[in-house]
SEVOLUM-735627 format. One record per residue: residue in three letters; chain; x, y, z of N, C-alpha, C, CB in turn. Coordinates in steps of 0.1 Angstrom, whole numbers. Glycine has a CB too. Example, Ala and Ser with C-alpha at 12.3 -4.5 7.8 and 13.67 -1.06 7.14 Angstrom:
BEGIN
resn,chain,n_u,n_v,n_w,ca_u,ca_v,ca_w,c_u,c_v,c_w,cb_u,cb_v,cb_w
ala,A,132,-57,78,123,-45,78,132,-33,78,113,-45,90
ser,A,128,-22,71,137,-11,71,129,0,79,141,-6,57
END
This chain:
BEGIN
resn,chain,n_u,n_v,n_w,ca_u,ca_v,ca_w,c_u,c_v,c_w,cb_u,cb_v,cb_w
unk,A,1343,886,962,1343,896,952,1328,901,950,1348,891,939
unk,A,1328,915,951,1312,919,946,1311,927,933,1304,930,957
unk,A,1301,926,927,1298,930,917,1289,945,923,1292,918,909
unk,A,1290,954,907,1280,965,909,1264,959,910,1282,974,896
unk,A,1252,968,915,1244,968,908,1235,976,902,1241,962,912
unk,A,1222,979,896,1219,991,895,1200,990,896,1227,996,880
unk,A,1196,1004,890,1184,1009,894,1173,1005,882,1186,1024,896
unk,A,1179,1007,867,1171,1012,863,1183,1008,847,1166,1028,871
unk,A,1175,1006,833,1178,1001,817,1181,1022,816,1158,991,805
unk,A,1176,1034,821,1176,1045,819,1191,1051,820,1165,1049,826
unk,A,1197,1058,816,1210,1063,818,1206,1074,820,1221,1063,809
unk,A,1216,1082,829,1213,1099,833,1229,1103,835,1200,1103,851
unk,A,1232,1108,824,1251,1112,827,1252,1120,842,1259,1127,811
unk,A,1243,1128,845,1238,1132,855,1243,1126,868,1225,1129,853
unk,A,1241,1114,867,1242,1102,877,1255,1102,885,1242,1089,870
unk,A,1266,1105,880,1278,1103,888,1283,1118,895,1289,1097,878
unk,A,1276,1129,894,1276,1137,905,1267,1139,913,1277,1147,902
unk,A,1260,1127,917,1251,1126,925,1254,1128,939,1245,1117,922
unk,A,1263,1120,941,1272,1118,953,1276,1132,962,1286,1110,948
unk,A,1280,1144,954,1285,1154,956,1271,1162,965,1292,1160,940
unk,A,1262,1159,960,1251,1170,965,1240,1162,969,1246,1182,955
unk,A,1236,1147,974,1226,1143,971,1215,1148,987,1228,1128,966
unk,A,1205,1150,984,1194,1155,993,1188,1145,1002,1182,1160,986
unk,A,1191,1147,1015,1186,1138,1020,1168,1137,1026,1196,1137,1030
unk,A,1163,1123,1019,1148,1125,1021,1143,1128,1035,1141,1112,1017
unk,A,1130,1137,1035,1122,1140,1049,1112,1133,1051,1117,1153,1050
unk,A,1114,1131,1062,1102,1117,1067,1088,1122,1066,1104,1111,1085
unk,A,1082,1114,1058,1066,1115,1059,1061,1111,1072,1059,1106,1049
unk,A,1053,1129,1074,1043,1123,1088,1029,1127,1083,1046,1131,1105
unk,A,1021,1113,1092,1005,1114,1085,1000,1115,1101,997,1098,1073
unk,A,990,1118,1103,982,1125,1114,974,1119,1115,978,1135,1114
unk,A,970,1110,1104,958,1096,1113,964,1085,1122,950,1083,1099
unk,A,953,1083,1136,960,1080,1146,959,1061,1145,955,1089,1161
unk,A,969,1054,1149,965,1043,1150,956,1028,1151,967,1044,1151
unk,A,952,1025,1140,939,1017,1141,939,1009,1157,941,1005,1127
unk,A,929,1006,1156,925,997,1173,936,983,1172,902,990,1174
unk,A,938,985,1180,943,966,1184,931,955,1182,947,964,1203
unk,A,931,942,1180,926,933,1184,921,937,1199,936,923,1181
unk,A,911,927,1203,907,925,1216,920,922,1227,898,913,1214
unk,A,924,913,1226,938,907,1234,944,913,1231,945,897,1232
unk,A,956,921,1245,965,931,1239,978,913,1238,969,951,1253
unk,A,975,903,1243,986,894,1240,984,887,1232,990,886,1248
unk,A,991,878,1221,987,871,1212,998,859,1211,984,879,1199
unk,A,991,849,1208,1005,837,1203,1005,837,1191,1004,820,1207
unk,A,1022,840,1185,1022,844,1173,1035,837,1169,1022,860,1172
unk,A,1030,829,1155,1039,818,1154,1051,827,1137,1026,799,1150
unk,A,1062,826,1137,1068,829,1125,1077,821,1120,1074,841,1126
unk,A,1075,823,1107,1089,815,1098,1099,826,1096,1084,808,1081
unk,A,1114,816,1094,1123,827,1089,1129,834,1101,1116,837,1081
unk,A,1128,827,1112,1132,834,1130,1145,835,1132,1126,825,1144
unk,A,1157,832,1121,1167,833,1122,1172,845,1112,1172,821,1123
unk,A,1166,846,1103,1166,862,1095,1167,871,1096,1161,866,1091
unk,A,1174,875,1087,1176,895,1090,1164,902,1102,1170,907,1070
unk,A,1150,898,1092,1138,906,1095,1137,897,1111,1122,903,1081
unk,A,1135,885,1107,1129,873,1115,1137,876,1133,1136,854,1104
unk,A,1149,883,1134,1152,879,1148,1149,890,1156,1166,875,1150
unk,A,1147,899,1146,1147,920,1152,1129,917,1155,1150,940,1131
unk,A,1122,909,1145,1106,907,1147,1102,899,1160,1100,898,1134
unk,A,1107,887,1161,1111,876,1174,1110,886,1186,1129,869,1173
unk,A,1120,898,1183,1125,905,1196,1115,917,1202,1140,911,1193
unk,A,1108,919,1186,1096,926,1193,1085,924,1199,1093,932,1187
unk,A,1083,916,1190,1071,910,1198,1072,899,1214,1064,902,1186
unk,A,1078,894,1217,1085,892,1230,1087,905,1235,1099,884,1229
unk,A,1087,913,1234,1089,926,1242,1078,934,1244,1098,935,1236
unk,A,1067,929,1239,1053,931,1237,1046,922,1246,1050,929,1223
unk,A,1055,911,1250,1047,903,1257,1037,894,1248,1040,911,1267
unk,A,1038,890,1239,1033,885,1230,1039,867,1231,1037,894,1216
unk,A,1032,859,1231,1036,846,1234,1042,840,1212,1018,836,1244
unk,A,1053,837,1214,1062,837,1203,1067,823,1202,1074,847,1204
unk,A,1066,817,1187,1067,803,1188,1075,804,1169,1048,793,1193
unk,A,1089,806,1173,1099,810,1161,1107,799,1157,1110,823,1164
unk,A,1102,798,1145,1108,786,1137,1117,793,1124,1093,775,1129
unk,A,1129,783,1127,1143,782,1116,1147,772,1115,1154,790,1118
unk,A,1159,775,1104,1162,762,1096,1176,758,1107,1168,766,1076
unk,A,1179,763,1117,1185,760,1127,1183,761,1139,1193,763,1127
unk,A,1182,754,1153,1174,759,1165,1188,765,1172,1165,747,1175
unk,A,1180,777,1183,1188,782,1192,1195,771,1203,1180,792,1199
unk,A,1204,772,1207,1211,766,1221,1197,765,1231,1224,778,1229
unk,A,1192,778,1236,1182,774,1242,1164,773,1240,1185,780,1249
unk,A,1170,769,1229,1159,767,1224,1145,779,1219,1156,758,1234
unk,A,1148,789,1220,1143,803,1218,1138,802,1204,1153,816,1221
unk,A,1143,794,1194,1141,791,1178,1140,778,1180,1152,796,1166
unk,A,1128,769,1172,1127,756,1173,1133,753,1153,1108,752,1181
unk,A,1136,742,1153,1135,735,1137,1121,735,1129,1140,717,1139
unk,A,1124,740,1117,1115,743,1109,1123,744,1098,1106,754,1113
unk,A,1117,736,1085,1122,738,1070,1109,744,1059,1128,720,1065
unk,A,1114,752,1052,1107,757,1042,1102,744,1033,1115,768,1034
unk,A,1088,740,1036,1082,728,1026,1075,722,1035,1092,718,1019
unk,A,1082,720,1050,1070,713,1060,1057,723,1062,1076,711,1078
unk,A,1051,713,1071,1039,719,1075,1043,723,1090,1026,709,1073
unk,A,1033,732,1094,1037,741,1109,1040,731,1116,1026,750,1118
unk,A,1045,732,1130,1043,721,1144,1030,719,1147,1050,726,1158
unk,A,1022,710,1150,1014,707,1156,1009,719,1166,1017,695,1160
unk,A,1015,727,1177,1008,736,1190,1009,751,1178,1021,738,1210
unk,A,1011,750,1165,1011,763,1161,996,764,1160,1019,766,1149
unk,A,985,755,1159,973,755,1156,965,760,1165,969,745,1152
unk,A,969,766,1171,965,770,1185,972,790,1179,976,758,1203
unk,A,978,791,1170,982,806,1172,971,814,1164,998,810,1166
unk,A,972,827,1169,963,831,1166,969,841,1151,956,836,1178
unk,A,981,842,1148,989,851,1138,998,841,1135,996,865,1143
unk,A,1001,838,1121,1012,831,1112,1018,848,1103,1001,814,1099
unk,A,1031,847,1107,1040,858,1101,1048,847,1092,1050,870,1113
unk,A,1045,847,1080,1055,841,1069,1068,849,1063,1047,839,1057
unk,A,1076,846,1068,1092,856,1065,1101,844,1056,1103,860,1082
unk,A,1102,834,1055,1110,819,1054,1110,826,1038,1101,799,1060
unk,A,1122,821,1032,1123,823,1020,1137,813,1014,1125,840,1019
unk,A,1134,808,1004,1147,799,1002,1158,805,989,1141,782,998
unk,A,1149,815,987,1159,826,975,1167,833,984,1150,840,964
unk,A,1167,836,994,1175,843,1006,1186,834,1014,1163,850,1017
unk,A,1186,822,1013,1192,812,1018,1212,809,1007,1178,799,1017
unk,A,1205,809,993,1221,801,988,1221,795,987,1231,800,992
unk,A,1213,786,992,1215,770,991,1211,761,980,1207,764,1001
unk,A,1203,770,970,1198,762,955,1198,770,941,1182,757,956
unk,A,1193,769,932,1195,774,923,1182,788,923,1196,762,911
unk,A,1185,792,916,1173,808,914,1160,799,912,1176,822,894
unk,A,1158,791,905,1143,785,902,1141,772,909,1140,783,886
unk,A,1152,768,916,1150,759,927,1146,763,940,1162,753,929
unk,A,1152,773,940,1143,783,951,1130,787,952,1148,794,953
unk,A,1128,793,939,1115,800,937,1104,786,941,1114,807,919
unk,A,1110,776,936,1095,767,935,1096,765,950,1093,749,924
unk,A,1104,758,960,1101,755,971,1096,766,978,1110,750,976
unk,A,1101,780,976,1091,791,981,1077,792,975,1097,804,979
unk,A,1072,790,967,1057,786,963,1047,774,971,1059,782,949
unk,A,1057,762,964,1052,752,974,1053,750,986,1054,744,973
unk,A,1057,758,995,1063,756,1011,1053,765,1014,1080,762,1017
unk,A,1047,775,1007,1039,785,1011,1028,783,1003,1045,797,1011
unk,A,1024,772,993,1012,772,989,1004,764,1004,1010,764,974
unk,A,1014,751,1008,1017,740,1019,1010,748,1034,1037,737,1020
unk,A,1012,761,1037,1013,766,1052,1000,770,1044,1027,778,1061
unk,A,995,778,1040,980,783,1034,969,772,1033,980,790,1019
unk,A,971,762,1027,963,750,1032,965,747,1049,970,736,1022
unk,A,974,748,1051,971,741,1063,963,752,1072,984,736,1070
unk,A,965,764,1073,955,778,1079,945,774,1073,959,794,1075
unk,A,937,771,1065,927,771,1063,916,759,1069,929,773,1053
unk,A,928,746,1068,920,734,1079,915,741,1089,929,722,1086
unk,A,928,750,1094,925,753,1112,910,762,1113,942,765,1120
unk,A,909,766,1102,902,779,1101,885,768,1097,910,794,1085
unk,A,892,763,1089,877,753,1086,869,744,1104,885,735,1071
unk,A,881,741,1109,882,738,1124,880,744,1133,891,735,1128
unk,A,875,759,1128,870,766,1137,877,778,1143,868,758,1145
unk,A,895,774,1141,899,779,1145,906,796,1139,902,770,1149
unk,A,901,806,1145,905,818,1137,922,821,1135,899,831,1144
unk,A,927,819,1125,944,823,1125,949,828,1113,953,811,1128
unk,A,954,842,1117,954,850,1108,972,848,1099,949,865,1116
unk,A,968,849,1087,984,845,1078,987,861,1072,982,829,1060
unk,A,998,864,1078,1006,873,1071,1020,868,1061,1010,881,1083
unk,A,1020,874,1049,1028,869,1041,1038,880,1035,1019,863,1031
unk,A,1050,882,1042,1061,893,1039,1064,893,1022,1075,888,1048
unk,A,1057,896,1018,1062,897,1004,1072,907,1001,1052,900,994
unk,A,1075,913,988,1080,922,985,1077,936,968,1090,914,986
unk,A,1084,940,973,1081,951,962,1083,951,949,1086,961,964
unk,A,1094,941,951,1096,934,936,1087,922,927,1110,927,937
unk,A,1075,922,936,1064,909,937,1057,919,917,1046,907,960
unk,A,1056,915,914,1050,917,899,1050,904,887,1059,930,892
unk,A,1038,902,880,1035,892,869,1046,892,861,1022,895,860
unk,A,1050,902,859,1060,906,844,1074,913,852,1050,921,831
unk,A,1079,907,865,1091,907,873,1102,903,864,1090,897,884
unk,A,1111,911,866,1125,908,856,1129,896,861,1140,918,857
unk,A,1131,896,872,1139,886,883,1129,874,889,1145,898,898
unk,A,1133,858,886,1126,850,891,1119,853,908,1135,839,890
unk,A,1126,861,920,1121,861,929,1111,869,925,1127,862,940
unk,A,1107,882,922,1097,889,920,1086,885,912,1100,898,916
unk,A,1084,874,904,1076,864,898,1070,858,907,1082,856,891
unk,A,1079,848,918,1080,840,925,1068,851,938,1097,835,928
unk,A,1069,860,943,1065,866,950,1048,869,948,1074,876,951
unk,A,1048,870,936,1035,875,932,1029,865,930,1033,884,922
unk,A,1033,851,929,1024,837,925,1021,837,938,1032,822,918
unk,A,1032,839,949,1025,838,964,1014,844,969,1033,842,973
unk,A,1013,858,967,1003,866,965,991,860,963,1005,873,956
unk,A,991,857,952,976,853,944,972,841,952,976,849,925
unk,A,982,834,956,968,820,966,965,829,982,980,796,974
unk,A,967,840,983,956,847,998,948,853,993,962,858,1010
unk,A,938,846,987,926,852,983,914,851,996,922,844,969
unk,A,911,846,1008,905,847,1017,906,855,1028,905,839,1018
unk,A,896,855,1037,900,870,1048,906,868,1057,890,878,1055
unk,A,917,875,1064,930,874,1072,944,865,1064,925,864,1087
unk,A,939,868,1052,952,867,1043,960,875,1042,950,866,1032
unk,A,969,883,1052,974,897,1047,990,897,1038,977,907,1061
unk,A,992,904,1027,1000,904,1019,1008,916,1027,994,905,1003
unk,A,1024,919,1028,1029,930,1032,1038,932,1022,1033,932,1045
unk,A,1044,941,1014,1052,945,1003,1062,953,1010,1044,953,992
unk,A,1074,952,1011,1080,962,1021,1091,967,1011,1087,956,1036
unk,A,1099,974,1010,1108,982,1000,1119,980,1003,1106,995,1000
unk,A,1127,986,1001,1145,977,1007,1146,980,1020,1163,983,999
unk,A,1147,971,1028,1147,968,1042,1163,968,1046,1140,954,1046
unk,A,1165,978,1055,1180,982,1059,1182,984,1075,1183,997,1050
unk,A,1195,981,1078,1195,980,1092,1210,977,1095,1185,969,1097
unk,A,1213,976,1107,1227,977,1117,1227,962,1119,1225,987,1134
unk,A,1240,946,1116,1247,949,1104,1238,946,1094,1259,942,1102
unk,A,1247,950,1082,1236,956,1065,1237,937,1066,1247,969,1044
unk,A,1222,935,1057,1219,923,1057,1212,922,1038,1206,920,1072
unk,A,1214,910,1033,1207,905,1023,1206,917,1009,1193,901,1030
unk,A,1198,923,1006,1202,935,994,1212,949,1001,1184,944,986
unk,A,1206,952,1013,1213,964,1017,1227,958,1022,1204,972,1030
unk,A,1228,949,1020,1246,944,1023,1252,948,1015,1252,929,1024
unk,A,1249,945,999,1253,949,989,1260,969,987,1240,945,982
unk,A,1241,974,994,1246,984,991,1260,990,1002,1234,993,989
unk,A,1258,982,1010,1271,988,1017,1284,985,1017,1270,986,1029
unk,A,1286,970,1007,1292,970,1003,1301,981,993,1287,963,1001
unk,A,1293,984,986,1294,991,970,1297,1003,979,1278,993,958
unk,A,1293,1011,990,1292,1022,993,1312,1025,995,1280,1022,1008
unk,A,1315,1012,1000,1329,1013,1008,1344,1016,995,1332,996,1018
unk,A,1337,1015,985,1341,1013,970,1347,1033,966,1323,1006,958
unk,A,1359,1032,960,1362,1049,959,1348,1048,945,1385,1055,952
unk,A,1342,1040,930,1341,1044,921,1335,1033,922,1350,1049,913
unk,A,1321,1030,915,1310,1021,913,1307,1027,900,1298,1019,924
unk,A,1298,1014,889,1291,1016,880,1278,1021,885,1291,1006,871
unk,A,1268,1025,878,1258,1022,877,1250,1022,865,1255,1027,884
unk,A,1238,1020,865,1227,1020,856,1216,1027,856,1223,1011,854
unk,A,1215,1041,850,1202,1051,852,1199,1058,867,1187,1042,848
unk,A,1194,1066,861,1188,1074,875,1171,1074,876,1194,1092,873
unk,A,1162,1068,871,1151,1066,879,1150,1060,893,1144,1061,872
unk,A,1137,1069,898,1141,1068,913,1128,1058,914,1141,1084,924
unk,A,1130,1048,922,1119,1033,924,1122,1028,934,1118,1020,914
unk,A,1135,1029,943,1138,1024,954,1135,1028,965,1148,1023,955
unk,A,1128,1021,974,1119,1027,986,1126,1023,1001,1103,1020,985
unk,A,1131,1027,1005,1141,1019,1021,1129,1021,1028,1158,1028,1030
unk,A,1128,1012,1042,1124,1014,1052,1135,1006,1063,1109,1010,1051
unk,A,1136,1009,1073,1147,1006,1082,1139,994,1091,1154,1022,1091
unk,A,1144,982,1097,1143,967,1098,1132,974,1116,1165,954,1100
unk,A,1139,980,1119,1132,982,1132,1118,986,1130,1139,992,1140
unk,A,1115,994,1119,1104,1003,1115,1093,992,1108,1110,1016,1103
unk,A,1098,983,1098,1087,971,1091,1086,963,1103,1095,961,1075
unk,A,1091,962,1115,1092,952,1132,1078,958,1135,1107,957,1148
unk,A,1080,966,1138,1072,978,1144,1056,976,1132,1084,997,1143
unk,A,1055,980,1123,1043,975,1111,1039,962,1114,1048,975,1095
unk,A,1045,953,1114,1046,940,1112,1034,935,1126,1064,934,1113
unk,A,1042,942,1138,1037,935,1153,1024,945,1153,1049,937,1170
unk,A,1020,962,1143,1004,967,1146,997,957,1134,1000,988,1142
unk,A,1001,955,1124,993,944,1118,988,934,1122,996,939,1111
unk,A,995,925,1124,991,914,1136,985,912,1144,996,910,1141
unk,A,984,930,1149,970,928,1157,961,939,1155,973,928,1174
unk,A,958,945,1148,945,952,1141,934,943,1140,947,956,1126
unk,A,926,950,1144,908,943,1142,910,939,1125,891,960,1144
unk,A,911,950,1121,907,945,1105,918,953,1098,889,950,1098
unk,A,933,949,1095,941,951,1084,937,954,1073,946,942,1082
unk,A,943,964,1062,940,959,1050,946,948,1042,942,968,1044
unk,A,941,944,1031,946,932,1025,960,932,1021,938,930,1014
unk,A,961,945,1015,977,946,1011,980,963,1016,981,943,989
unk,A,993,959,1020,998,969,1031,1014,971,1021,999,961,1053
unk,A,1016,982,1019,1031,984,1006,1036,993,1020,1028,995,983
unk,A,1049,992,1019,1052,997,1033,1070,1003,1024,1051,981,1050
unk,A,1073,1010,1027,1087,1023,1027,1084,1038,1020,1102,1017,1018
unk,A,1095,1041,1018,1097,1058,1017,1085,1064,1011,1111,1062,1007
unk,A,1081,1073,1011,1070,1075,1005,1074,1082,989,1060,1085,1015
unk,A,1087,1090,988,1089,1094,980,1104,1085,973,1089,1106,985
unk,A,1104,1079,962,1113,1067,955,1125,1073,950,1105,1059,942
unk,A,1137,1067,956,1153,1077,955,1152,1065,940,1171,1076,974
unk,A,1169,1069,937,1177,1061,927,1188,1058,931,1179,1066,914
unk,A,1192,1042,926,1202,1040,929,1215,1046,936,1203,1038,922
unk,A,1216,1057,926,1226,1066,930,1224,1073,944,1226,1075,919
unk,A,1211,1074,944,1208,1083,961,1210,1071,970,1187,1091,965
unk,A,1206,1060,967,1207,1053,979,1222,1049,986,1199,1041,977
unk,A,1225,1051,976,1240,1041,974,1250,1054,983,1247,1037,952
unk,A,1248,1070,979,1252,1080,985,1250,1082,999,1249,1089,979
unk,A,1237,1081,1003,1229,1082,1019,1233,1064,1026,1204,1086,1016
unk,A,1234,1057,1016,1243,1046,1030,1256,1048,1033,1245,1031,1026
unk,A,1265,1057,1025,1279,1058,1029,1277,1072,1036,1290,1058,1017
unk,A,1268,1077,1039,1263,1088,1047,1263,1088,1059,1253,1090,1046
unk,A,1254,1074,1055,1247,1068,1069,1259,1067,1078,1240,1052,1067
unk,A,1269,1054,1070,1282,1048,1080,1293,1058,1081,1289,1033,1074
unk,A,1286,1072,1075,1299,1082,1079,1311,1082,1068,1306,1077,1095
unk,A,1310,1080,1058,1318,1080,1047,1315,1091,1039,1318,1068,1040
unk,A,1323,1093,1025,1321,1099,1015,1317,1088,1005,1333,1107,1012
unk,A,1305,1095,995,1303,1086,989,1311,1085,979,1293,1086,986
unk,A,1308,1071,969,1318,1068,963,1318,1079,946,1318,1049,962
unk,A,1328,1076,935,1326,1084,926,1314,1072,919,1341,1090,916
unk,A,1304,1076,910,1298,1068,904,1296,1073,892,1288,1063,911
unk,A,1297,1063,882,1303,1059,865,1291,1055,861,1317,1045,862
unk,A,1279,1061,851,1269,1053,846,1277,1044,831,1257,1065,842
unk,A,1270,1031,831,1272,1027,825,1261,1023,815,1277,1022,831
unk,A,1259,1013,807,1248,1008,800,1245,996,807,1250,1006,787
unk,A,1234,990,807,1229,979,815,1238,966,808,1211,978,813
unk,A,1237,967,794,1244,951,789,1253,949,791,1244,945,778
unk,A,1261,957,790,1280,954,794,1281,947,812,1292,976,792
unk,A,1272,957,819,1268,952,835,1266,941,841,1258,957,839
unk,A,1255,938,832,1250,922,831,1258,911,827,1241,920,822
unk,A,1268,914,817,1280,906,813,1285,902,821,1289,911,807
unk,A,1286,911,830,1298,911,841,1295,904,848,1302,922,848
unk,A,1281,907,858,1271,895,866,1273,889,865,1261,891,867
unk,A,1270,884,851,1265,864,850,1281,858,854,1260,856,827
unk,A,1291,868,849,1311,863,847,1309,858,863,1328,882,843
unk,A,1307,867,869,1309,869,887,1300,855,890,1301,888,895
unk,A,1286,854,884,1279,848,890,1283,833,886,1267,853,889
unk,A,1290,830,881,1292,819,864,1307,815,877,1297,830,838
unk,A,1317,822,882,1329,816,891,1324,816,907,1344,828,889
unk,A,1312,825,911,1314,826,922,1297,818,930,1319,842,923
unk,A,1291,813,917,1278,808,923,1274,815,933,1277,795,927
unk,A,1265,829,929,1261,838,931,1252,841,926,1267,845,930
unk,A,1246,856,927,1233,858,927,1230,874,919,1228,856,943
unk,A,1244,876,916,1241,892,913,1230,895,902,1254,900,908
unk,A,1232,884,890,1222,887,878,1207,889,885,1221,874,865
unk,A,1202,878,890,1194,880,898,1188,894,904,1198,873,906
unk,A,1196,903,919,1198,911,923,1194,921,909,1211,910,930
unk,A,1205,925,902,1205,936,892,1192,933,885,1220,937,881
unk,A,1190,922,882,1176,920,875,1163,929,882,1172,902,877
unk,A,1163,925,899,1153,930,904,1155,946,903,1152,925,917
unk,A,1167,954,903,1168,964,906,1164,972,895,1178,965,911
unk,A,1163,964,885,1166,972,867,1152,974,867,1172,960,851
unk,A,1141,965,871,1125,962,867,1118,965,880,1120,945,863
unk,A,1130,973,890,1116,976,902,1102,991,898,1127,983,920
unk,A,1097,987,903,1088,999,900,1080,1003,913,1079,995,888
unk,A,1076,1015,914,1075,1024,927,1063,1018,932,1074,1040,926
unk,A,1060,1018,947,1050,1017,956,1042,1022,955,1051,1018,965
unk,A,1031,1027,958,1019,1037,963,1025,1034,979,999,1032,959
unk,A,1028,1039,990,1032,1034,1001,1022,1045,1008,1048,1033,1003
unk,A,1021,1057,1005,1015,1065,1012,1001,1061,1021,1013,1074,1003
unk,A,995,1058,1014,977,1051,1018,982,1041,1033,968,1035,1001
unk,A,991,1029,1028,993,1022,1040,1001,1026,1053,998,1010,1037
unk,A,1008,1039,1049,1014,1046,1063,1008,1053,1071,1022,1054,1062
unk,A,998,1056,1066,985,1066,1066,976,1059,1076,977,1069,1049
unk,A,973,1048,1074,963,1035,1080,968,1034,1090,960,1020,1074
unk,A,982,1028,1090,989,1029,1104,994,1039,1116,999,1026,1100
unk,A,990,1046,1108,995,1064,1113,1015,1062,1119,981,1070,1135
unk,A,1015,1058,1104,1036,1058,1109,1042,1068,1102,1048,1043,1103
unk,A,1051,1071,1107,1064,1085,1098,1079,1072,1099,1069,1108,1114
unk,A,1082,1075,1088,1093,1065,1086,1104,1074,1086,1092,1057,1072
unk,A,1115,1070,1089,1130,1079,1096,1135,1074,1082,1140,1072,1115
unk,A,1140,1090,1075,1154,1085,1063,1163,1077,1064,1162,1093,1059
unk,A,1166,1073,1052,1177,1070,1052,1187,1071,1058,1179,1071,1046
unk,A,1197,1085,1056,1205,1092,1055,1206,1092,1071,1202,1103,1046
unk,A,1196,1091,1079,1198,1091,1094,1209,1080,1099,1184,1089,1102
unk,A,1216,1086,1107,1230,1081,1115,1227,1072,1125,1237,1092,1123
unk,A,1229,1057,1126,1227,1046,1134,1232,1053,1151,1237,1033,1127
unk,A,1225,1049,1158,1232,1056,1175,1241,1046,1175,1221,1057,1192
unk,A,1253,1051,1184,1261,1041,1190,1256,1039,1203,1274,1045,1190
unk,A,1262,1024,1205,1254,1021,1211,1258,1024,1223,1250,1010,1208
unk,A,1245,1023,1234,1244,1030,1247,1244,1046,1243,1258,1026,1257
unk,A,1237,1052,1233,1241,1066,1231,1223,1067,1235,1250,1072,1213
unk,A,1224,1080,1245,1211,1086,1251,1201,1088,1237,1215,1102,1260
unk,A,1190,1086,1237,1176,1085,1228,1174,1098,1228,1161,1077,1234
END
């Protein structure tokens, strides 16, 4: 059973003819050309989280890059292509030798514990890997920590993970600490929040909550693609906020994913946030779930500056609303 979720404490009666006409966003293109590579166009590049939404599309790029890849998850491959790794250890021993740590591993994304049982082992698992980059680094050895945060990372976060995100934040205070903020990450099958919305999408009539627009997509192949020029830039910036440049609402997004999969969108019903929430905790209270959570983040997101870091990169990000190829279909 899924529950609704929503955007925004704001109501806009507005909101439920959204569906009927909604605009589909135009991709921002910036004209500054791509920062230099590192020296080595190859790198050994170690990641957490290699069995993940993000984690296996990332794996696959960079291996396709020729990039020497050393992918740790909470389960290994048959052939061994993902080795064992738990959120709380410390790296393997030959990771000290890499020259990039991509942190993806997250235990709020897993299910396996409670909202603040998660949050702490994601703090400590990742206060844990930052100490240990810094021995290596005290050792001489240069190795740069990228840390997939998110957009919901803020002091005053509705939602324990967005708390949780921004305590992470604050221990990369040293250089080749890079923080990345990415916006709702969406992709072919829908994974982790964008499941949801595709969920909801397949629905004749969804609630929602307000029409401010704060939701930023960027599509899983596109943050791959960011992820593997960061990693190897001479000099990154410190924090890199990465999707849409211009912030839809709920309602748009929820319309341009049933777009996406070729549907009609659904009718959508604004509601008030507290009766919504009721509902959550009901859902989340039989089904040990996560929606309060979810709607939490969605109610308290607040927009990116994304522009500056697309700009650095020199990327144009593909809408939403764009139609997945089938596959084997000519480029």
């Amino acid at each position: 059973m899924h529950g609704p979720l929503a955007a925004s404490d704001e109501c806009d009666p507005d909101d439920g003819a959204l569906h009927s006409h909604v605009q589909r966003p135009r991709p921002q293109v910036h004209d500054a050309a791509p920062p230099a590579p590192i020296a080595s166009p190859m790198s050994r590049i170690a990641i957490t989280g290699a069995r993940g939404f993000i984690g296996q599309r990332l794996t696959a790029v960079l291996r396709g890059q020729s990039h020497e890849v050393i992918a740790l998850g909470r389960t290994p491959t048959a052939n061994g292509t993902i080795r064992t790794w738990h959120l709380g250890d410390e790296l393997p021993a030959d990771c000290s030798t890499a020259d990039i740590v991509i942190h993806l591993a997250s235990a709020a994304l897993t299910g396996s514990a409670s909202v603040q049982r998660a949050a702490e082992l994601d703090i400590e698992g990742s206060r844990k890997l930052v100490a240990q980059l810094r021995r290596w680094r005290r050792d001489g050895h240069r190795c740069r920590f990228i840390f997939v945060s998110s957009q919901s990372a803020r002091p005053d976060a509705r939602n324990v993970y967005g708390r949780s995100k921004w305590t992470i934040e604050r221990l990369l205070t040293e250089p080749d600490e890079i923080i990345v903020r990415p916006g709702l990450v969406y992709g072919d099958p829908p994974a982790s929040v964008f499941a949801s919305f595709a969920r909801l999408a397949r629905l004749p009539a969804v609630p929602i909550v307000g029409a401010r627009r704060s939701i930023q997509p960027i599509e899983a192949g596109e943050l791959c693609d960011c992820l593997s020029q960061i990693a190897t830039m001479e000099q990154p910036p410190k924090l890199v906020q990465l999707g849409a440049v211009e912030p839809l609402s709920f309602a748009e997004v929820l319309s341009l994913t049933a777009l996406r999969a070729g549907r009609r969108p659904p009718l959508m019903i604004p509601l008030p946030s507290a009766p919504l929430r009721l509902l959550t905790n009901f859902i989340d209270g039989l089904f040990r779930s996560r929606l309060t959570e979810r709607l939490d983040g969605l109610i308290g997101l607040q927009p990116l500056d994304t522009a500056p870091s697309l700009a650095s990169l020199g990327r144009t990000l593909a809408p939403l609303g764009t139609r997945p190829a089938a596959p084997g279909a000519a480029p």
